[in-house]
SEFIDREN-171744 format. One record per atom (N, C-alpha, C): y, x, z. Coordinates in steps of 0.02 Angstrom, whole numbers, padded with zeros to 5 digits. Layout:
SITE | v | u | w
SITE | Y | X | Z
...
***
This chain:
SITE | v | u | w
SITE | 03756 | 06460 | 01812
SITE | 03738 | 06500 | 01870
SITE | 03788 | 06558 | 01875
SITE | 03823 | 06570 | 01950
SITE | 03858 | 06630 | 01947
SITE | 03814 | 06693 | 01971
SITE | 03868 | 06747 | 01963
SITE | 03840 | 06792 | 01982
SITE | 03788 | 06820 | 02058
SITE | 03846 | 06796 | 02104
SITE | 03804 | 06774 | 02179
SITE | 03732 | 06742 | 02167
SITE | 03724 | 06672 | 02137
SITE | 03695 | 06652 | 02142
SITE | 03599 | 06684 | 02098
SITE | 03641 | 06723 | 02046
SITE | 03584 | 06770 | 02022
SITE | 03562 | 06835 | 02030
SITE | 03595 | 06865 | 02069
SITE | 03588 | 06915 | 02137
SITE | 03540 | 06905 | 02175
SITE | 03566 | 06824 | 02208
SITE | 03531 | 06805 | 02255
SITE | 03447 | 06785 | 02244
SITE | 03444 | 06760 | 02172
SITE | 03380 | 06735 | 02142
SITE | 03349 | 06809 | 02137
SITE | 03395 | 06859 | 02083
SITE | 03336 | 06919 | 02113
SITE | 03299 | 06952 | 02146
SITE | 03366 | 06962 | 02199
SITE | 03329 | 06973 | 02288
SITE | 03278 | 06951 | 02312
SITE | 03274 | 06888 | 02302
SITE | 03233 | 06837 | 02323
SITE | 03161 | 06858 | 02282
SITE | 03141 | 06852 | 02230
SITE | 03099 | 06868 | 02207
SITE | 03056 | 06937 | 02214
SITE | 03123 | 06985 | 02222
SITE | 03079 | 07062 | 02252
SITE | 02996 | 07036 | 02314
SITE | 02944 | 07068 | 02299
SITE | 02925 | 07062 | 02336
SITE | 02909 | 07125 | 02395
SITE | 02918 | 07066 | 02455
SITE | 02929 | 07124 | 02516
SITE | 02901 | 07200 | 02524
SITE | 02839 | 07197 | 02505
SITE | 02797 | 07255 | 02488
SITE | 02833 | 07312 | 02461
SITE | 02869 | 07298 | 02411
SITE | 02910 | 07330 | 02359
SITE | 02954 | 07353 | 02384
SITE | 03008 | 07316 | 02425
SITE | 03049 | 07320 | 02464
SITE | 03038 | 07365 | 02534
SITE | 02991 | 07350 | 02567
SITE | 02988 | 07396 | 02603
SITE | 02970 | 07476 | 02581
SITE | 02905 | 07476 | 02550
SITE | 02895 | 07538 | 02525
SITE | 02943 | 07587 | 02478
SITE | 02995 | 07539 | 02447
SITE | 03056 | 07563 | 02440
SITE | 03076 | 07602 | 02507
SITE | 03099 | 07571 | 02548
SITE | 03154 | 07598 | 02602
SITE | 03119 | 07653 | 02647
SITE | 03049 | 07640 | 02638
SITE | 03022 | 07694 | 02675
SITE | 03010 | 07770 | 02630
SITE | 03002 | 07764 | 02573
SITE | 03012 | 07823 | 02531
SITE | 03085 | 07847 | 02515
SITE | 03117 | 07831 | 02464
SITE | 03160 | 07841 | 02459
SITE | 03224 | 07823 | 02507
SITE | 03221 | 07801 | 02545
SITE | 03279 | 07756 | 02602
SITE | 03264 | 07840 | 02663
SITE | 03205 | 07847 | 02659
SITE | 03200 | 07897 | 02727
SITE | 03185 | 07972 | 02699
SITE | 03183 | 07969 | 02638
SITE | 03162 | 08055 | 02606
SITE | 03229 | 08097 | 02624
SITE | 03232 | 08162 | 02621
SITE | 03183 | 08185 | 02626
SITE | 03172 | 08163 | 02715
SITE | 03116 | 08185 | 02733
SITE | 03075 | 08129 | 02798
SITE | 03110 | 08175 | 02868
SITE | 03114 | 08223 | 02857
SITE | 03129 | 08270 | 02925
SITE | 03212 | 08317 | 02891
SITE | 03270 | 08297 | 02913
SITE | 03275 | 08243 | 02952
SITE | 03305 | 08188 | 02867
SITE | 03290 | 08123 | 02894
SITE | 03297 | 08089 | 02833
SITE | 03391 | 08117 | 02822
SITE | 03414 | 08090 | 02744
SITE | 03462 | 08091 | 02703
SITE | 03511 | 08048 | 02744
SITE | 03501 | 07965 | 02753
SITE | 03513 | 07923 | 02780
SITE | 03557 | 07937 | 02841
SITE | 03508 | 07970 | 02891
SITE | 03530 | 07970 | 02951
SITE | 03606 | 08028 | 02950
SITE | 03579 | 08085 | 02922
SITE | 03636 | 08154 | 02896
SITE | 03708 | 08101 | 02874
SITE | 03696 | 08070 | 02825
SITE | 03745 | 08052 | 02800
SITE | 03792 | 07997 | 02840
SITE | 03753 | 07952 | 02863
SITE | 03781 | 07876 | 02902
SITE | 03836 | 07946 | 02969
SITE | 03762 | 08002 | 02992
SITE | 03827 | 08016 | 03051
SITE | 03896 | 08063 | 03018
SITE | 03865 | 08071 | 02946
SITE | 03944 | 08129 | 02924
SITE | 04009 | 08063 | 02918
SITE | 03965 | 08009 | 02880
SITE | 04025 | 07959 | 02888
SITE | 04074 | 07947 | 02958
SITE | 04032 | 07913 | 03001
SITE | 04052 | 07906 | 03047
SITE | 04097 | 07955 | 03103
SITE | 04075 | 08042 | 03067
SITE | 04101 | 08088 | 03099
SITE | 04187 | 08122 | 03056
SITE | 04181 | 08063 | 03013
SITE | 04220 | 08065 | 02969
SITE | 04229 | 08143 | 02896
SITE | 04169 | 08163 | 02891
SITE | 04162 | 08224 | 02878
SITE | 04124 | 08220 | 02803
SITE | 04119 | 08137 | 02777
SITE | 04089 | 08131 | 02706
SITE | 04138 | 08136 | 02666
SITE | 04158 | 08197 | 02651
SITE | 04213 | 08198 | 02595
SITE | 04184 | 08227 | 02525
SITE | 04133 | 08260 | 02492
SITE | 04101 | 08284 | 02454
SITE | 04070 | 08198 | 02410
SITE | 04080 | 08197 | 02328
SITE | 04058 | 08168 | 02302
SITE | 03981 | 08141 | 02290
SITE | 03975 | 08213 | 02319
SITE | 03883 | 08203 | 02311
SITE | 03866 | 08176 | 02375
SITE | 03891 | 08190 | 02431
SITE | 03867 | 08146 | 02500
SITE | 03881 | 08064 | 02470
SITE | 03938 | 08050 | 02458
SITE | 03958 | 07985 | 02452
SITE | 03890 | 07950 | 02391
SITE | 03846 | 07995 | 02348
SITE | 03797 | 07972 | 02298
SITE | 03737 | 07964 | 02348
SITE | 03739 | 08037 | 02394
SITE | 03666 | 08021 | 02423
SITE | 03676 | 07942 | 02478
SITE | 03716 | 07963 | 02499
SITE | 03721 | 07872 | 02545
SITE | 03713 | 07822 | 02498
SITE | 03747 | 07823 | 02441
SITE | 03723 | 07757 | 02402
SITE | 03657 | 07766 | 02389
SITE | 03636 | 07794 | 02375
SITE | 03568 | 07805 | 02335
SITE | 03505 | 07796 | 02397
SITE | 03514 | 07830 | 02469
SITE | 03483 | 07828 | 02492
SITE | 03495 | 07757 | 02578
SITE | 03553 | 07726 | 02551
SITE | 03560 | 07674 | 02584
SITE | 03538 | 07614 | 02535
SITE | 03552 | 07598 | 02484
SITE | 03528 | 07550 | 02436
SITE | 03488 | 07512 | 02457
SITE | 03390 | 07539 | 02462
SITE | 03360 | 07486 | 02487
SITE | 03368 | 07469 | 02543
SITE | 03401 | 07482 | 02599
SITE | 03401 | 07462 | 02655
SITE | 03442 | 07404 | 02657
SITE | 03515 | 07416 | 02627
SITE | 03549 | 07336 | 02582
SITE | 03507 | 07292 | 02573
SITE | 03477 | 07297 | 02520
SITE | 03413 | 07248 | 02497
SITE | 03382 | 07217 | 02539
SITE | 03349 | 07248 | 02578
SITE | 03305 | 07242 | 02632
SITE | 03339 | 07198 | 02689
SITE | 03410 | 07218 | 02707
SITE | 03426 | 07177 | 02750
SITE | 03458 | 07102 | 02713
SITE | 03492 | 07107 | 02664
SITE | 03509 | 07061 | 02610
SITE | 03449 | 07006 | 02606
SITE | 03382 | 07027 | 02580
SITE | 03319 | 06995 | 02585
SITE | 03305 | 06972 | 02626
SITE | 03326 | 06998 | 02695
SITE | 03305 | 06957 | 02761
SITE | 03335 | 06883 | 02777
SITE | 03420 | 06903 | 02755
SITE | 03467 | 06868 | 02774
SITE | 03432 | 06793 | 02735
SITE | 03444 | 06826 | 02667
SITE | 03401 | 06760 | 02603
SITE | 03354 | 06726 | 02624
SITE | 03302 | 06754 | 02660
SITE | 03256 | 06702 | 02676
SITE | 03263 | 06684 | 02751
SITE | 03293 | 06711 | 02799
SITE | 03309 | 06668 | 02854
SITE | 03347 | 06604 | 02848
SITE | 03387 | 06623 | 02794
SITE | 03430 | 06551 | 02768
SITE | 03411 | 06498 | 02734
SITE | 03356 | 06515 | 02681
SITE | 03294 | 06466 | 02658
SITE | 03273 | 06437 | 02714
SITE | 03227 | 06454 | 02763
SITE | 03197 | 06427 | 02822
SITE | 03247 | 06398 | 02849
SITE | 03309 | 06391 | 02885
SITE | 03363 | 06371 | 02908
SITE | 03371 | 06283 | 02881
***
């Protein structure tokens, strides 16, 4: 088994519950205004130059990866 392929088995197994309540806590903290949103527009505004922005986007984009990753996984099962 490669690596993809046991990625993919983990993903798969998260259950959704988990996954979501992931992305809604930590994916959207702090809640007003979320981390997420601050950061995606400093990127885009080209203005994420600080190490710690570049941590909070990982950290607070992560489950949303997952989450859409998870989607992809099982739309493709059904497929």
């Amino acid at each position: 088994m490669n690596a993809v392929e046991s990625i993919t088995r983990y993903i798969s197994d998260l259950p959704w519950s988990m996954v979501i309540l992931v992305c809604l806590t930590l994916g959207l903290a702090p809640f007003s205004p979320p981390h997420i949103w601050e950061k995606l527009q400093m990127l885009f505004a080209g203005t994420l130059t600080k190490p710690l922005d570049w941590f909070d986007l990982l950290l607070h984009g992560a489950p949303w990866i997952v989450l859409i990753l998870k989607a992809v996984i099982s739309a493709a099962k059904i497929s």
